[in-house]
C-alpha positions in Angstrom: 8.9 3.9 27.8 9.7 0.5 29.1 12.6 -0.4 27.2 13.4 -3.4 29.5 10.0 -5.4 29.3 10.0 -9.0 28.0 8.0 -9.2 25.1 5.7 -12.1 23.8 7.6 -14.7 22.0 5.0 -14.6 19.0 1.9 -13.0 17.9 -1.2 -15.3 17.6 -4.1 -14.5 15.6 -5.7 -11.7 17.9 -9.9 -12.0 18.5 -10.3 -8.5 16.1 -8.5 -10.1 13.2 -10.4 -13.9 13.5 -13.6 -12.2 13.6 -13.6 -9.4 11.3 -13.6 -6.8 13.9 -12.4 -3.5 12.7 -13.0 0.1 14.1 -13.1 3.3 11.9 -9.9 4.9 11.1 -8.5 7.8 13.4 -8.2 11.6 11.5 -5.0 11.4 10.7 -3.2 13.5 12.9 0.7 12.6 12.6 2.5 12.8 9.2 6.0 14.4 9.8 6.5 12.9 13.3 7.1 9.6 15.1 5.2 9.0 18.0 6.2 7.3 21.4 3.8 4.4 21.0 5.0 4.0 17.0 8.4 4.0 18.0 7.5 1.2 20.3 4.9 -0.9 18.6 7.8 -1.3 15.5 9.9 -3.5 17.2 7.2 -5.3 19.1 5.7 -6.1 15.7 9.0 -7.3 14.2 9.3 -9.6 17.1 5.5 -10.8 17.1 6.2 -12.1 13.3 9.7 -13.9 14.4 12.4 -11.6 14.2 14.9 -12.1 17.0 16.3 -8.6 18.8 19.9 -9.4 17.7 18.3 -9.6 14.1 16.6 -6.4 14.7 19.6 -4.2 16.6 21.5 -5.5 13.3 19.1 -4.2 11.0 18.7 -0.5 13.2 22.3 -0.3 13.3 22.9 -0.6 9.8 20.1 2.3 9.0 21.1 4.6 12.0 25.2 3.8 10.9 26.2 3.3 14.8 27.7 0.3 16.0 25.9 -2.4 18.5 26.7 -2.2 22.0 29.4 -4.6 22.8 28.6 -5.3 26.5 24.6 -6.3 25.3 24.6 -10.1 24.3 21.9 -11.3 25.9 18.8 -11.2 23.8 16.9 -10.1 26.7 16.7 -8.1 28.2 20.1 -6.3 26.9 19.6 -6.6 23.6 15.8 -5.8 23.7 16.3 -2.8 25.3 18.9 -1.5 23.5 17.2 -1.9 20.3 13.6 0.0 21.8 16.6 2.6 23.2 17.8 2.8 19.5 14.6 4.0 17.7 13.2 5.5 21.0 16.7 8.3 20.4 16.6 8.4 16.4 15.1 11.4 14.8 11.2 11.3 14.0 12.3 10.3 9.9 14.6 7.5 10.7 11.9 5.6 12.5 10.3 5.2 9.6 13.8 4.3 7.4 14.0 1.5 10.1 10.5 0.4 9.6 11.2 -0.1 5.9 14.6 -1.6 6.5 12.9 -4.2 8.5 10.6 -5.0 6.0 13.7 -6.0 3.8 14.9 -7.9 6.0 12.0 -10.0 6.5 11.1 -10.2 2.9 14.6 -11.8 2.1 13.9 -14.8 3.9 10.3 -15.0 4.0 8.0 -12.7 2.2 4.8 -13.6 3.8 6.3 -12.3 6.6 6.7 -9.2 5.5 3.3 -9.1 4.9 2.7 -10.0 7.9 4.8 -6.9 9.0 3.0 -4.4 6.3 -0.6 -5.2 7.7 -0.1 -5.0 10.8 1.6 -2.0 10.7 -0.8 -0.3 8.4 -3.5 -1.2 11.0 -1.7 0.7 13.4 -1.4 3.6 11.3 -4.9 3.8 10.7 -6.0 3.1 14.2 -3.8 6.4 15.6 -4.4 8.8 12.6 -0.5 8.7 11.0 -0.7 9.5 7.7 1.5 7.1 5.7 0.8 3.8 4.2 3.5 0.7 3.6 3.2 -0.6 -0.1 5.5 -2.6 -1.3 7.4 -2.1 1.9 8.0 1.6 1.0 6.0 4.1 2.8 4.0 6.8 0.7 1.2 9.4 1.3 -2.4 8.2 3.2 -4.8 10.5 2.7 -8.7 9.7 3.5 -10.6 6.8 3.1 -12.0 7.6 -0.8 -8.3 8.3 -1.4 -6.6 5.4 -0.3 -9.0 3.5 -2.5 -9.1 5.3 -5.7 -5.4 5.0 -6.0 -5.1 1.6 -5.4 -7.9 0.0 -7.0 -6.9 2.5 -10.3 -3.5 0.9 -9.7 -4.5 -2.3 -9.9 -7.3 -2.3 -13.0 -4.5 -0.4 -14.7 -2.2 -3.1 -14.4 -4.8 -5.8 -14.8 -5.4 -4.5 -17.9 -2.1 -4.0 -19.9 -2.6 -0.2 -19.4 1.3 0.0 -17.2 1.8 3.3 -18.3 -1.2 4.7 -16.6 -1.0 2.6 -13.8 3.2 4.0 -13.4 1.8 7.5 -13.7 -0.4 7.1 -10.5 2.4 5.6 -8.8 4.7 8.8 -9.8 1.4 10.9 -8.6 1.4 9.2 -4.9 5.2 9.3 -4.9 5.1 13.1 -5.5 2.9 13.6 -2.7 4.5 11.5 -0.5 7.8 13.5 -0.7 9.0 14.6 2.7 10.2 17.5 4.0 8.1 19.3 0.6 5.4 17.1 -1.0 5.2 18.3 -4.8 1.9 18.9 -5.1 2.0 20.2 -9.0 3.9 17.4 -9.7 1.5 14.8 -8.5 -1.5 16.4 -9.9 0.0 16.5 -13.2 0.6 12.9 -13.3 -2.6 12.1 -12.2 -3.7 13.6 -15.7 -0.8 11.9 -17.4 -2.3 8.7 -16.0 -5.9 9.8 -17.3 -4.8 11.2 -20.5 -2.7 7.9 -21.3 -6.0 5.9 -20.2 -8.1 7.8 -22.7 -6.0 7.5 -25.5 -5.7 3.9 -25.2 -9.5 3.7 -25.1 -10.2 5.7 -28.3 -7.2 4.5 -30.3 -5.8 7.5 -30.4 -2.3 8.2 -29.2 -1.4 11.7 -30.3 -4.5 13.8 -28.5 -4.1 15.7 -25.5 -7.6 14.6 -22.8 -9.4 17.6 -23.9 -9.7 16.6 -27.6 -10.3 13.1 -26.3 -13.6 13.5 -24.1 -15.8 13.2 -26.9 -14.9 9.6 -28.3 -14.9 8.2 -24.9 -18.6 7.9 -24.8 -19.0 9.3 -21.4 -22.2 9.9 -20.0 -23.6 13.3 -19.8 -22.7 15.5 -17.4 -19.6 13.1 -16.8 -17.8 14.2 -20.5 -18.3 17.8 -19.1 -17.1 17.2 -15.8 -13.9 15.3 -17.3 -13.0 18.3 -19.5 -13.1 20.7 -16.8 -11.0 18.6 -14.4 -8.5 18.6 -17.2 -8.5 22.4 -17.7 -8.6 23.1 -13.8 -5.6 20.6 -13.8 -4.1 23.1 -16.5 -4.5 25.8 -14.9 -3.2 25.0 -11.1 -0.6 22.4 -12.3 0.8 23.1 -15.5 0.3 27.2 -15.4 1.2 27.9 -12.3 0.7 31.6 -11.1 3.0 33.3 -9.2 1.4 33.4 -5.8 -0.2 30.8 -6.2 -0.4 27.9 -3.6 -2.4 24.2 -3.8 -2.7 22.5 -0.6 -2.2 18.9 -0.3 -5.9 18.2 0.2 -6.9 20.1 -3.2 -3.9 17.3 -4.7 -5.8 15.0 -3.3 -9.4 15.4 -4.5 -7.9 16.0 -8.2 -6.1 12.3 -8.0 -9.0 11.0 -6.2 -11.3 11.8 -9.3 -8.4 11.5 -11.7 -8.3 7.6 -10.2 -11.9 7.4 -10.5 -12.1 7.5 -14.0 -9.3 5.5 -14.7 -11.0 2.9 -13.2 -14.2 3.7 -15.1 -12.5 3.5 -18.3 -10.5 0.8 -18.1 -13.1 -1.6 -16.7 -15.5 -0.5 -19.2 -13.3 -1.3 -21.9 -11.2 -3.9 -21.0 -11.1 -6.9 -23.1 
């Protein structure tokens, strides 16, 4: 890694982004790791939206609790270097502490900034397969494509709607799975349930039903009432029974919140004021 390089003072709207120009995501490869190139490209993106190195090494020192280097007071190329030194020694986890940290700092003082700073990093994320998504400047879970869009649109028509205790129960669900070193898978699939079960009884009026005894006043199509009532009892069984010996992977998680979202969003659109 060139720690030493001079980087461009800003970051001008690049030729992909003014025309639309977007490739198809990378399999996500990397989840419990940080990269060479990530560990580079953060800084280069903080300094692309405006943040100055001395900004940045203060912001890495404060998440990495060492102090600056005394003899570095040049912004470059002492400073620079020492801060792509910085994340380029850190451990794999605290690369992506000092990705959120700088997100903070930028959303202090200006928040479309840090916008700035969550696209563009997402799009790198996507374009070399790591397997975590910025939102709200907090990193959780990405999964595939159909994932990453049921939870957030379900999110969002949730909230749209009035429904916030549906729409809090799929953000518990992606923070479950998001957990690092251990994702709790259970825990996740459960409250993606919670989220439908809170959504249906909204719909019908009916607070004090559990899904299953719900499905019928939803007015869900056939086979989709049938299909609802099994993904409740299959939730039941591998979530809220769990077997000794028994192991869910994190891709099985994510189909059942995938389809939990799904509906959600079927509901609530369908019966939104």
């Amino acid at each position: 890694m060139t720690t030493g390089a001079y980087p461009e003072a800003s970051m001008t709207e690049a030729f992909s982004d003014r025309h639309g120009y977007r490739g198809t995501d990378a399999e996500i490869t990397v989840r419990e790791d940080a990269p060479e190139g990530l560990r580079y490209a953060i800084p280069l993106i903080a300094h692309g939206i405006g943040m100055s190195p001395t900004a940045m090494r203060r912001v890495i020192c404060q998440v990495l609790l060492v102090p600056p280097d005394p003899s570095n007071w040049s912004n470059y190329p002492n400073i620079w270097g020492e801060v792509n030194e910085l994340i380029e020694d850190c451990p794999w986890y605290k690369v992506y502490d000092v990705a959120e940290a700088l997100h903070d700092a930028f959303e202090r003082t200006d928040p479309d900034c840090a916008r700035q700073f969550t696209d563009r990093l997402n799009q790198y994320f996507r374009e070399n397969g790591i397997g975590w998504d910025m939102r709200k400047g907090r990193f959780v879970f990405r999964g595939s494509e159909v994932f990453q869009e049921a939870t957030t649109e379900a999110a969002s028509v949730l909230m749209d709607a009035g429904r916030e205790r549906a729409a809090s129960e799929i953000h518990e669900a992606l923070r479950d799975i998001s957990r690092r070193p251990d994702p709790d898978i259970t825990g996740a699939m459960q409250h993606a349930i919670a989220a439908l079960e809170a959504t249906a009884r909204d719909v019908a009026g009916e607070p004090n039903r559990t899904l299953g005894q719900l499905v019928r006043n939803l007015s869900l199509p056939a086979p989709l009432d049938a299909a609802v009532v099994k993904l409740w009892g299959y939730a039941s069984d591998r979530a809220r029974h769990v077997r000794e010996g028994q192991e869910i992977d994190t891709a099985e998680a994510e189909l059942l919140v995938s389809v939990a979202c799904a509906v959600c969003t079927f509901l609530s659109r369908r019966n939104s004021p």
